[in-house]
C-alpha atoms as a printed R data frame, in Angstrom:
    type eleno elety resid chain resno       x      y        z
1   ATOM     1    CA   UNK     A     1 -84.768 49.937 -105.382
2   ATOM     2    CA   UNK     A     2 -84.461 50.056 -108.995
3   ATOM     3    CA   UNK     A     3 -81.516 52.187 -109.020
4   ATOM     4    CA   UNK     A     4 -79.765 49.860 -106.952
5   ATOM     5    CA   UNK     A     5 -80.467 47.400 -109.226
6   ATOM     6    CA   UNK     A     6 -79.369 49.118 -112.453
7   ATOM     7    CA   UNK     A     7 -75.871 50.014 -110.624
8   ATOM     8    CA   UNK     A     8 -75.788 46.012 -109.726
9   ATOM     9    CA   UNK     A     9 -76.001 45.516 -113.352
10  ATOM    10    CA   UNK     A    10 -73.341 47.918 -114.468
11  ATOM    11    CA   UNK     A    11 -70.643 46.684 -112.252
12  ATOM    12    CA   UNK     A    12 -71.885 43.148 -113.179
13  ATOM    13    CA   UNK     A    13 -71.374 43.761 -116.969
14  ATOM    14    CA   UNK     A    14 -68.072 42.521 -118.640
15  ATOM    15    CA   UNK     A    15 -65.924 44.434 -121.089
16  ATOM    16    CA   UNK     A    16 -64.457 42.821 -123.660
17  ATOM    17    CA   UNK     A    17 -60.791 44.380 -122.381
18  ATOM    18    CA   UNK     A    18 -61.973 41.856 -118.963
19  ATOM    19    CA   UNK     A    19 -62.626 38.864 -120.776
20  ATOM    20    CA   UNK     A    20 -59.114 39.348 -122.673
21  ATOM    21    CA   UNK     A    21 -56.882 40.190 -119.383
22  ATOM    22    CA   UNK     A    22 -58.661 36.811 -117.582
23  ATOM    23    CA   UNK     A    23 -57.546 35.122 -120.857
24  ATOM    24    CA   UNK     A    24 -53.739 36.476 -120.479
25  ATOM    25    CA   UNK     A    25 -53.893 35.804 -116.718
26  ATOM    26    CA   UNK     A    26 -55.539 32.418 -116.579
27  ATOM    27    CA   UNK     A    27 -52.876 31.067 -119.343
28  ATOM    28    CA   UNK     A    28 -49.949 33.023 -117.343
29  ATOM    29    CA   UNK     A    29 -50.916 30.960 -113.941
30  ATOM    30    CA   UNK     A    30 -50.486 27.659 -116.443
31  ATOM    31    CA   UNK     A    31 -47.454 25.378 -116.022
32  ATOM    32    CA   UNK     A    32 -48.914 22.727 -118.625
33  ATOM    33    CA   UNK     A    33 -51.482 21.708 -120.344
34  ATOM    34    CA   UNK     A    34 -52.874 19.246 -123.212
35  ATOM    35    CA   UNK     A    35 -55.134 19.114 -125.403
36  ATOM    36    CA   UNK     A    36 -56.748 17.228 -128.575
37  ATOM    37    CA   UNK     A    37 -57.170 19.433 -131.737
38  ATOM    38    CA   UNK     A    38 -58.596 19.434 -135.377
39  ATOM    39    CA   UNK     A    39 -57.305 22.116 -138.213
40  ATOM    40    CA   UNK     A    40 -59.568 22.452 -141.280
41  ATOM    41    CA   UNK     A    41 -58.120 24.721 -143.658
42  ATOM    42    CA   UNK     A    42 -60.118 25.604 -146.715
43  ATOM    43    CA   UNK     A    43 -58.955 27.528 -149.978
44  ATOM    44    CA   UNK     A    44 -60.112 27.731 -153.467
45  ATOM    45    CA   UNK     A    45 -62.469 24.590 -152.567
46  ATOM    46    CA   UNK     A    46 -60.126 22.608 -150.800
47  ATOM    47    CA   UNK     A    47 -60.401 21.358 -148.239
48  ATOM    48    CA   UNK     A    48 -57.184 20.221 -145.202
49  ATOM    49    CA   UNK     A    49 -57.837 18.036 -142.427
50  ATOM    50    CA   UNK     A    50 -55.526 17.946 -139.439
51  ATOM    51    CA   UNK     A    51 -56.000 16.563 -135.746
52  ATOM    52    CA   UNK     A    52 -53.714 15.757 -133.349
53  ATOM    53    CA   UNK     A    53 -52.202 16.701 -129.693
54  ATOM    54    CA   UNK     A    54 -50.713 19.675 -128.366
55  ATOM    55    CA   UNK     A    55 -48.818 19.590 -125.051
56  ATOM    56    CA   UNK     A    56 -47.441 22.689 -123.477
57  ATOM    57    CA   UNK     A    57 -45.140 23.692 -120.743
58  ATOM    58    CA   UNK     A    58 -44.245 26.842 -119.417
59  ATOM    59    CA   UNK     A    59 -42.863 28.882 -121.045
60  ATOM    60    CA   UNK     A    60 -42.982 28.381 -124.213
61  ATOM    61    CA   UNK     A    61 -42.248 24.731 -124.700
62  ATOM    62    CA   UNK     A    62 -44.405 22.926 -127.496
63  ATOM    63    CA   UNK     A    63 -45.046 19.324 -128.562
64  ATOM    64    CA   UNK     A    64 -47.595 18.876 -130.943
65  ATOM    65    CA   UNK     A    65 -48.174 15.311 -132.339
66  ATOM    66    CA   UNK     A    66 -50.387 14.576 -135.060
67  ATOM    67    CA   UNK     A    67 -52.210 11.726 -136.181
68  ATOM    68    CA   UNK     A    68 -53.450 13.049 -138.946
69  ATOM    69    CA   UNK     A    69 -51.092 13.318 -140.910
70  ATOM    70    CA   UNK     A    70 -49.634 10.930 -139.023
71  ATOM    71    CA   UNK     A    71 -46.295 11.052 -137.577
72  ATOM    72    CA   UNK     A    72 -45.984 14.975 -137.997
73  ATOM    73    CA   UNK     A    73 -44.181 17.406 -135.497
74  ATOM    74    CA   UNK     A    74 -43.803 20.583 -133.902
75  ATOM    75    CA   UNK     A    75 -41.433 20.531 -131.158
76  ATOM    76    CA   UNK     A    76 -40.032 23.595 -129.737
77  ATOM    77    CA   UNK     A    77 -37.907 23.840 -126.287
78  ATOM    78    CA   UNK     A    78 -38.585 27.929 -126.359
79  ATOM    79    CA   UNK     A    79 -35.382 28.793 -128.322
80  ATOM    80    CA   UNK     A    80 -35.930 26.214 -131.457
81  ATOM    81    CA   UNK     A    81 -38.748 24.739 -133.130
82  ATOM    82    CA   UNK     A    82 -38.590 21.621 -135.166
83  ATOM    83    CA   UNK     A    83 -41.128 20.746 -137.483
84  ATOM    84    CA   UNK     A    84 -40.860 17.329 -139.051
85  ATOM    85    CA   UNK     A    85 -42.677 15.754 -142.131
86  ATOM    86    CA   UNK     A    86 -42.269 12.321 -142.616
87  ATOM    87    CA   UNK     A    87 -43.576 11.999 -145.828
88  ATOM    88    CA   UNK     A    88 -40.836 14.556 -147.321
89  ATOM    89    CA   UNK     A    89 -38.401 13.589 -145.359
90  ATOM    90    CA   UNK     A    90 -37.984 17.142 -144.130
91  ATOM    91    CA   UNK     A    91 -36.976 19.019 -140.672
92  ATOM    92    CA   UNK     A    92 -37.568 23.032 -140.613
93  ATOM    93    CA   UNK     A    93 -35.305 24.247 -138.007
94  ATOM    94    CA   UNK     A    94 -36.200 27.736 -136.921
95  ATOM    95    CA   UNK     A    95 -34.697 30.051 -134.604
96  ATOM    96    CA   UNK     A    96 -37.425 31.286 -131.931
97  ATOM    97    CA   UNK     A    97 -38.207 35.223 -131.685
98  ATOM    98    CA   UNK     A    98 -40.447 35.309 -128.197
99  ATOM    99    CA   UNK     A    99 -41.656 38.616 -129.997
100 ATOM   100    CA   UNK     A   100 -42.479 36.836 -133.397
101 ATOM   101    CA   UNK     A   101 -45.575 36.116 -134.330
102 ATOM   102    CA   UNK     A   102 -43.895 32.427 -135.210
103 ATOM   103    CA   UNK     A   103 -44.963 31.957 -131.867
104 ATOM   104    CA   UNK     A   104 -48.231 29.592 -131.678
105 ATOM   105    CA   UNK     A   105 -51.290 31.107 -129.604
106 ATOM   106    CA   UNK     A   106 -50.983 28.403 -127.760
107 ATOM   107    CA   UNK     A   107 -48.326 29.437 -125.974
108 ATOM   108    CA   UNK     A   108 -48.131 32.703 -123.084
109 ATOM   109    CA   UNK     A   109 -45.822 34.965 -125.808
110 ATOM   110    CA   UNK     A   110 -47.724 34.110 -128.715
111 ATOM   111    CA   UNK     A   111 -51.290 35.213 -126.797
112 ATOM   112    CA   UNK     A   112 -49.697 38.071 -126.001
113 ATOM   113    CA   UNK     A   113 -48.844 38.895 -129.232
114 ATOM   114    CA   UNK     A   114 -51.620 38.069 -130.915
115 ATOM   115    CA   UNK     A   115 -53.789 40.668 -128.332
116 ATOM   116    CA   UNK     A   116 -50.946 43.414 -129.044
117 ATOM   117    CA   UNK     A   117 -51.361 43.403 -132.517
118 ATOM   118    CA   UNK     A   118 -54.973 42.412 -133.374
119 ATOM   119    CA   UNK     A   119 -57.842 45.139 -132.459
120 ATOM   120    CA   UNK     A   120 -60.874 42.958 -130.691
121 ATOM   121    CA   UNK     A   121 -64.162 43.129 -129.836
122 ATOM   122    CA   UNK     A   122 -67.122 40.951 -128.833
123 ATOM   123    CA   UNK     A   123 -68.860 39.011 -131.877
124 ATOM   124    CA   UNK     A   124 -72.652 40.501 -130.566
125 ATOM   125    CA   UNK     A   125 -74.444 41.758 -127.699
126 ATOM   126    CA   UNK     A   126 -75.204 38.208 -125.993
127 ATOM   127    CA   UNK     A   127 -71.811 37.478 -124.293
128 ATOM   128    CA   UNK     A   128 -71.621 34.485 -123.332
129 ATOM   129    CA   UNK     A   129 -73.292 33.086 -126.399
130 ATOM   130    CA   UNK     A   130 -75.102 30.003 -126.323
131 ATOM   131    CA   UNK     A   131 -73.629 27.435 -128.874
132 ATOM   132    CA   UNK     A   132 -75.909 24.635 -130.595
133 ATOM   133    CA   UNK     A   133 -74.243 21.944 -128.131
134 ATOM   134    CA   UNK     A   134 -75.730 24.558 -125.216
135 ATOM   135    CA   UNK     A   135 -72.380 25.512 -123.992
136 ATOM   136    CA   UNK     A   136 -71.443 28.959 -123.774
137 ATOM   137    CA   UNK     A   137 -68.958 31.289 -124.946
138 ATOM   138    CA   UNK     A   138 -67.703 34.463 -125.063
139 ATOM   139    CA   UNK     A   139 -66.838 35.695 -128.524
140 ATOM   140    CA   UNK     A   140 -64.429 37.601 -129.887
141 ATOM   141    CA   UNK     A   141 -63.514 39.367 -133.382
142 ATOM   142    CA   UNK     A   142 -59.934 40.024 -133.886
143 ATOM   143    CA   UNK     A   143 -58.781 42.409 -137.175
144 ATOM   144    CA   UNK     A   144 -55.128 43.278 -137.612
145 ATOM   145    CA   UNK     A   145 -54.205 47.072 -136.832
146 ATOM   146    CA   UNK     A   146 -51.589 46.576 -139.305
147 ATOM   147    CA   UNK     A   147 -51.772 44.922 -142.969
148 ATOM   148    CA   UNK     A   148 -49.118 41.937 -142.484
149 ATOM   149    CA   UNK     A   149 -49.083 38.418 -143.230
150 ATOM   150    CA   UNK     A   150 -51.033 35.584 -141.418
151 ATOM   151    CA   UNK     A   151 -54.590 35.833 -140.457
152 ATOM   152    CA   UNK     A   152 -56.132 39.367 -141.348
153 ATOM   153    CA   UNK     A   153 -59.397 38.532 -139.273
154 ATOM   154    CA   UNK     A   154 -60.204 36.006 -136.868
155 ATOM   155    CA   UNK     A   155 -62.904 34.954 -134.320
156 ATOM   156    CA   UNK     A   156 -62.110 33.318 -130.910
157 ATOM   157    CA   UNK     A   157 -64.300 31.149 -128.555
158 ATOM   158    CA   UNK     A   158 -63.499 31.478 -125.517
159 ATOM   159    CA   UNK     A   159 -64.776 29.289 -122.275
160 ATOM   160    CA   UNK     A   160 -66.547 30.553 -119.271
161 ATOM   161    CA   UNK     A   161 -62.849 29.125 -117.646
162 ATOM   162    CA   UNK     A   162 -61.221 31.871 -119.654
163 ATOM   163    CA   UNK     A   163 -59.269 28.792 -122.556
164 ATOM   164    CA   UNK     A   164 -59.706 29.157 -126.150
165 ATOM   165    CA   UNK     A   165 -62.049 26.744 -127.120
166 ATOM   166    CA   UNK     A   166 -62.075 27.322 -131.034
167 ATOM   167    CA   UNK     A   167 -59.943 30.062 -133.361
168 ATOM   168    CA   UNK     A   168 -61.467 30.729 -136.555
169 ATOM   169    CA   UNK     A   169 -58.820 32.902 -138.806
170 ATOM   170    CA   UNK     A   170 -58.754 34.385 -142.822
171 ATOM   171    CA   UNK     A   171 -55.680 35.294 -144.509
172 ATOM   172    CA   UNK     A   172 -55.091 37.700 -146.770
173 ATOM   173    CA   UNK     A   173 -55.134 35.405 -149.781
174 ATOM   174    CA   UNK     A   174 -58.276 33.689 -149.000
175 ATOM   175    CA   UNK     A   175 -57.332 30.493 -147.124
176 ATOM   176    CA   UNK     A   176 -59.578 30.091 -144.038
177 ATOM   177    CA   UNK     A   177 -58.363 27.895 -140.951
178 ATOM   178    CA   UNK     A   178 -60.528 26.629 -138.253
179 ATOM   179    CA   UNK     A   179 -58.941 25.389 -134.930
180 ATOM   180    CA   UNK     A   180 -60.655 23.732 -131.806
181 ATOM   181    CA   UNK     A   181 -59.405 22.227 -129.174
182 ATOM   182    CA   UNK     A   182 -61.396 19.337 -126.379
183 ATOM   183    CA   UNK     A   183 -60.452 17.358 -123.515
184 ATOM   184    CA   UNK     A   184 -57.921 20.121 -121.878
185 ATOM   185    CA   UNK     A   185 -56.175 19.173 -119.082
186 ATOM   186    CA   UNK     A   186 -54.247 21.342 -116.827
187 ATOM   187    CA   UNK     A   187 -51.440 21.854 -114.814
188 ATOM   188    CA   UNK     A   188 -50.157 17.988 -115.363
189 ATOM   189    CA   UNK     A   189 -47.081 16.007 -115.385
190 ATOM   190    CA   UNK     A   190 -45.351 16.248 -118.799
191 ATOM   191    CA   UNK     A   191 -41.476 15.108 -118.893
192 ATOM   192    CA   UNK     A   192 -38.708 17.427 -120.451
193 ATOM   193    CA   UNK     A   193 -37.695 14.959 -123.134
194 ATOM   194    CA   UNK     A   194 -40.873 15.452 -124.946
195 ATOM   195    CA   UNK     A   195 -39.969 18.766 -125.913
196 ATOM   196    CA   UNK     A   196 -36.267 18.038 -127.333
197 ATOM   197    CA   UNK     A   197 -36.290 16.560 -131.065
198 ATOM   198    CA   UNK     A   198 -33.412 14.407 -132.649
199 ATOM   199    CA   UNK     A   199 -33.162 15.087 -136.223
200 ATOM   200    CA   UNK     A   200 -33.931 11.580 -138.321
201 ATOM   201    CA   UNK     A   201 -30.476 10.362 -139.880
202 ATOM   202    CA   UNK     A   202 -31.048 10.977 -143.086
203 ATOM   203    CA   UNK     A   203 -33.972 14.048 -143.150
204 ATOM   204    CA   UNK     A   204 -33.133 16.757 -145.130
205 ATOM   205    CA   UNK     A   205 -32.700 19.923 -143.188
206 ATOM   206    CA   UNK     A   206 -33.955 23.390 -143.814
207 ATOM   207    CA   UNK     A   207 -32.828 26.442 -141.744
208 ATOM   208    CA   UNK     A   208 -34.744 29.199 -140.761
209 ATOM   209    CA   UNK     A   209 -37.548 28.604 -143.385
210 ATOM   210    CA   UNK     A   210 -39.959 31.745 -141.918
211 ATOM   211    CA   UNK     A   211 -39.290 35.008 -141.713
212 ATOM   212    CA   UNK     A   212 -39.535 36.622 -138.335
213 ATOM   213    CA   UNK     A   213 -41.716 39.819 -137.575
214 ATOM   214    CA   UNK     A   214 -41.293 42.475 -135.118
């Protein structure tokens, strides 16, 4: 009887290579998706608020509006991504690598990427944890396998639905970011136009502004 039981337990127990092949999975069965988010970056003391909404569509098309700043964009239709600053009057135009890390996490190529090239494990022993709101999540600590740029460690928090809930990165130089993301909806209506971008008039253009990775 109680070797039954162990054995139940063992099959029961989840890896951490489970939790990260539901995560791949769950987003690959995806056709859209949106979501509210807040950035606070922090370096040297500063701190960077950001919120807005991202709105995805397979594969790989972005829209992410903010309202804070307001009236900033990402666009991308999966081959170009446009990212617009009102305030500078600026467009970066940049030519889409699907195995870049340029690619956001937020969409299929950039999760894969980021599970390729990060080594991960759970945060501690209690998986899911139980967060001060109750909830739980799993959690995960990512460290690069190679010194590059972007985030040299980060921690996930992921739902018992298999989404990223919250990313939680550190660069190399210091500056630490802290994503989450609420009210995700799935698998809705979202029409082709929002992910095509018309240049402003008289915004001043720059090419190819990032340099892409293999």
């Amino acid at each position: 009887m109680g070797s039954s039981g162990l054995f139940a337990f063992k099959f029961d127990f989840t890896t951490v290579s489970d939790i990260v092949d539901n995560i791949k999975n769950t987003f690959g069965k995806i056709d859209s998706y949106q979501a509210n988010f807040t950035v606070v970056s922090e370096k040297m003391g500063k701190t960077n608020r950001q919120s807005g909404v991202i709105k995805y569509r397979a594969s790989n098309k972005l829209c992410i509006e903010f309202t804070q700043p307001y009236g900033q964009k990402i666009i991308s239709n999966g081959k170009t991504m446009w990212i617009y600053i009102p305030s500078m009057n600026v467009v970066a135009e940049q030519d889409l690598n699907p195995e870049s890390d340029i690619f956001s996490p937020g969409t299929k190529s950039g999760l894969n990427w980021l599970f390729s090239k990060y080594h991960y494990r759970f945060a501690s022993k209690e998986q899911p944890e139980t967060q001060e709101d109750g909830t739980k999540r799993y959690t995960l600590i990512l460290k690069q396998k190679e010194s590059r740029s972007g985030f040299r460690k980060m921690k996930l928090w992921i739902t018992p639905r298999y989404f990223i809930a919250r990313a939680e990165g550190e660069t190399s130089t210091g500056k630490k970011v802290d994503i989450s993301f609420s009210d995700l909806k799935t698998n809705i209506d979202l029409p082709g136009g929002l992910f095509k971008f018309d240049i402003p008039a008289r915004a001043r253009v720059i090419k190819n502004p990032m340099i892409s990775e293999e």
